[in-house]
C-alpha positions in Angstrom: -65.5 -259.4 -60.9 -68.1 -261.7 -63.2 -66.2 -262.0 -66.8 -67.9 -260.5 -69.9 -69.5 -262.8 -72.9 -69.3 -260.9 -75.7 -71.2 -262.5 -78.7 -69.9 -261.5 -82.3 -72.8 -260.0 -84.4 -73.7 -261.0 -88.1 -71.9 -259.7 -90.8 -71.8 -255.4 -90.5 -73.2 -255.9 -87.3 -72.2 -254.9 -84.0 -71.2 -257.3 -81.5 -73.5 -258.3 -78.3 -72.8 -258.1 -75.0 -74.5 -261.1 -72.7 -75.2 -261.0 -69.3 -72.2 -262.7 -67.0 -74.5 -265.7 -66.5 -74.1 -266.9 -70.0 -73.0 -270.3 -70.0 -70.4 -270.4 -73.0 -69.9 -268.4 -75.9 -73.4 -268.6 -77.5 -76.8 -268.3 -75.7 -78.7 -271.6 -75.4 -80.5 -272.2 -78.5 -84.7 -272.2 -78.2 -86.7 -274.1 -79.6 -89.2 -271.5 -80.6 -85.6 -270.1 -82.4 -85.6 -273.0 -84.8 -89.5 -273.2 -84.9 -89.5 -269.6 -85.9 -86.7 -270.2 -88.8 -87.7 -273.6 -90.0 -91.5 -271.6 -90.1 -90.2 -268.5 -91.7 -88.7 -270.4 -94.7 -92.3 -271.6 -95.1 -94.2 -268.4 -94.9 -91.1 -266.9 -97.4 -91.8 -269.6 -100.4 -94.9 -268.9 -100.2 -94.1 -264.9 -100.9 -91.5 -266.2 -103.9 -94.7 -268.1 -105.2 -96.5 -265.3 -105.5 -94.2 -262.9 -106.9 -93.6 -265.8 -109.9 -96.6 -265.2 -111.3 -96.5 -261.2 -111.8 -94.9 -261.7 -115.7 -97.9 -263.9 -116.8 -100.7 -262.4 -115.0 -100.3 -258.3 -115.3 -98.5 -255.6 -117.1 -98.7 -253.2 -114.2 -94.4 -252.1 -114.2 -94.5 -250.6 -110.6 -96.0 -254.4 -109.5 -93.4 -256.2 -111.5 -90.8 -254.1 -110.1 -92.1 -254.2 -106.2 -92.7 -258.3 -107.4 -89.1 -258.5 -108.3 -87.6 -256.5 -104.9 -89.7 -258.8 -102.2 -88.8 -262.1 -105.0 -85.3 -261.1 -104.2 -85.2 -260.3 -100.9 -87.0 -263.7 -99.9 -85.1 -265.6 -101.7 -81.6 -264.1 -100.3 -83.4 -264.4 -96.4 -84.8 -268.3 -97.4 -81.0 -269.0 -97.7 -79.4 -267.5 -94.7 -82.8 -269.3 -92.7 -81.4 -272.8 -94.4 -77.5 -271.6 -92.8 -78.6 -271.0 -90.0 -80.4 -273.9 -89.2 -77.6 -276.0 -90.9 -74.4 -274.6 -89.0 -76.4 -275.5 -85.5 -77.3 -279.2 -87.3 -81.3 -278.3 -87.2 -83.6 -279.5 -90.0 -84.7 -277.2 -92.7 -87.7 -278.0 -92.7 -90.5 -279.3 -89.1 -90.4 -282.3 -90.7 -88.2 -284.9 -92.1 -90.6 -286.4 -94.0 -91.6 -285.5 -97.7 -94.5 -283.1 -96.4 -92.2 -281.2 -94.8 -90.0 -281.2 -97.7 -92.2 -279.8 -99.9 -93.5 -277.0 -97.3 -89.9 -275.8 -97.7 -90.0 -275.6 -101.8 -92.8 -273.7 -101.3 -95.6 -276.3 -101.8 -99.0 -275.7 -100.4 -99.0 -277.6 -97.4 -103.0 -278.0 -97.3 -102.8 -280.5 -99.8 -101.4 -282.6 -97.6 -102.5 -284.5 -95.2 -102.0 -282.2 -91.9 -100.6 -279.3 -93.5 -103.9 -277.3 -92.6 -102.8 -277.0 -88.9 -99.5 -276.1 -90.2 -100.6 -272.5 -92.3 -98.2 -270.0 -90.5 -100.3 -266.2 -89.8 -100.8 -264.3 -92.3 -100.3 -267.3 -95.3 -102.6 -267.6 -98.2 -105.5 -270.5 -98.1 -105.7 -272.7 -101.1 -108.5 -270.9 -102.4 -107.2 -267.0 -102.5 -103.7 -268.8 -104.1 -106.4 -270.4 -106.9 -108.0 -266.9 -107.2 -104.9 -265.3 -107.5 -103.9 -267.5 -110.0 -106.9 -266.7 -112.1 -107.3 -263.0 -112.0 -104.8 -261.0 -114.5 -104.9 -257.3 -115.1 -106.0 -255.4 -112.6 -108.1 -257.9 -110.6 -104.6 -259.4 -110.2 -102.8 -256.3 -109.0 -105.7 -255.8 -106.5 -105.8 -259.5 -105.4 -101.9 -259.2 -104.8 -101.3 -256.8 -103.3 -104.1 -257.2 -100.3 -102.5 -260.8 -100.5 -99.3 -259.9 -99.8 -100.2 -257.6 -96.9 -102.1 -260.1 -95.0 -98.8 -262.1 -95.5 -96.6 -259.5 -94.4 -98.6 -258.9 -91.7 -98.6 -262.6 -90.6 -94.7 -262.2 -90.9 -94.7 -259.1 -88.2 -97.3 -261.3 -86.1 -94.2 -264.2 -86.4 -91.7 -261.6 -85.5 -93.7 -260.6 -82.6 -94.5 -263.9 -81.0 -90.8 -264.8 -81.1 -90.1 -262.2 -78.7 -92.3 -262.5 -77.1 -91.4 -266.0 -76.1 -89.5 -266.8 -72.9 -85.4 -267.2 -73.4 -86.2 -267.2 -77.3 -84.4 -264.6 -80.1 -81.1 -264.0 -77.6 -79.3 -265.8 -80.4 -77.5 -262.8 -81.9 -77.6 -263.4 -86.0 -81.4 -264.4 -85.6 -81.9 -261.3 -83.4 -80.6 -258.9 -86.3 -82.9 -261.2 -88.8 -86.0 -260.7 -87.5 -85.5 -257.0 -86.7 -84.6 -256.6 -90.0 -88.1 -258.8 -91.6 -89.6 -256.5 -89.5 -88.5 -253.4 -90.7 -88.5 -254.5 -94.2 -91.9 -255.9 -94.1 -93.6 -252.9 -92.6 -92.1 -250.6 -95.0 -93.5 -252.4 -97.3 -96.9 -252.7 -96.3 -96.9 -248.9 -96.8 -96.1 -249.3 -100.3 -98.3 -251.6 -100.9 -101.5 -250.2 -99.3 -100.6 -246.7 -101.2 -100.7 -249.1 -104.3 -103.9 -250.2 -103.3 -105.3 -246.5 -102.4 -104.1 -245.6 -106.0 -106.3 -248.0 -107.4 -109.9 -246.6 -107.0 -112.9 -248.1 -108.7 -113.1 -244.8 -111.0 -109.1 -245.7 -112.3 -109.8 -249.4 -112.7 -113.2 -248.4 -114.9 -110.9 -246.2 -116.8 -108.2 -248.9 -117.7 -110.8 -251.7 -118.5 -112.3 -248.9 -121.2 
């Protein structure tokens, strides 16, 4: 009789039970695994980036407050990315260098010199972060919020090309992660487009009067 490898979960979550084949305590780790963290911590600043400018650009209270939720959740998951990577002595960021660097503090990396290439699905160009910078009021709300679903959506495309990746997202804590950005993410998408359906032309003439 083959013995059983039974992987511990994450905190509050169940343990995992690996085929016999497993070599060792811990699946192999993938290199689309790391990619997929040291990517996520990208796509994630840019989401707290966003959210930081909600107090200064619009007075709208159920935006600050849906602002402030995806600010902190974000924030908490950029940190466990940055564990992760550190307890299995990967690099926080795809590059060592200072481009990199500044990816991972949220930057925008296509002011750099390759950073184009290195816009993760779903991210905001250059040019809609300007516009969102410049709008306030409702112009900001609506700018946001269709924003912030393309990047959610880009987050799910992430989630979704991870597993669907050969050998990659057997790794137990990152397996609960991503089903978890997944969930979160496409809840709120809902939220956010009933936001947006709330928002008719007729409403935003009303509030400019």
């Amino acid at each position: 009789m083959k013995p059983v490898v039974v992987q511990p979960g994450a905190p509050g979550k169940p343990t995992k039970t690996l085929p016999p084949s497993t070599k060792g305590t811990l699946p192999p780790l993938s290199q689309a695994d790391v990619e997929f963290m040291q990517e996520m911590i990208m796509h994630h600043a840019q989401a707290v980036e966003m959210t930081a400018l909600i107090a200064s650009h619009t007075e709208n209270k159920e935006l600050r407050t849906l602002g402030a939720r995806i600010s902190r959740s974000q924030s908490d998951e950029i940190k466990f990315m940055q564990r992760w990577l550190a307890a299995r002595g990967e690099p926080i960021s795809m590059s060592s260098s200072s481009t990199g660097m500044a990816a991972t503090h949220g930057m925008n990396m296509s002011n750099r010199s390759h950073g184009a290439a290195h816009l993760m699905p779903g991210m905001l160009t250059p040019e809609q972060m300007e516009a969102l910078r410049k709008a306030n009021a409702t112009e900001f709300d609506r700018l946001f919020l269709t924003g912030m679903v393309q990047h959610h959506n880009g987050a799910l495309t992430m989630v979704k090309n991870l597993f669907d990746t050969a050998g990659a997202g057997q790794d137990a804590e990152l397996f609960n992660f991503a089903t978890d950005v997944d969930t979160g993410q496409r809840a709120e998408i809902r939220i956010m487009e009933g936001m947006l359906e709330k928002k008719s032309p007729e409403e935003t003439n009303e509030e400019k009067r």
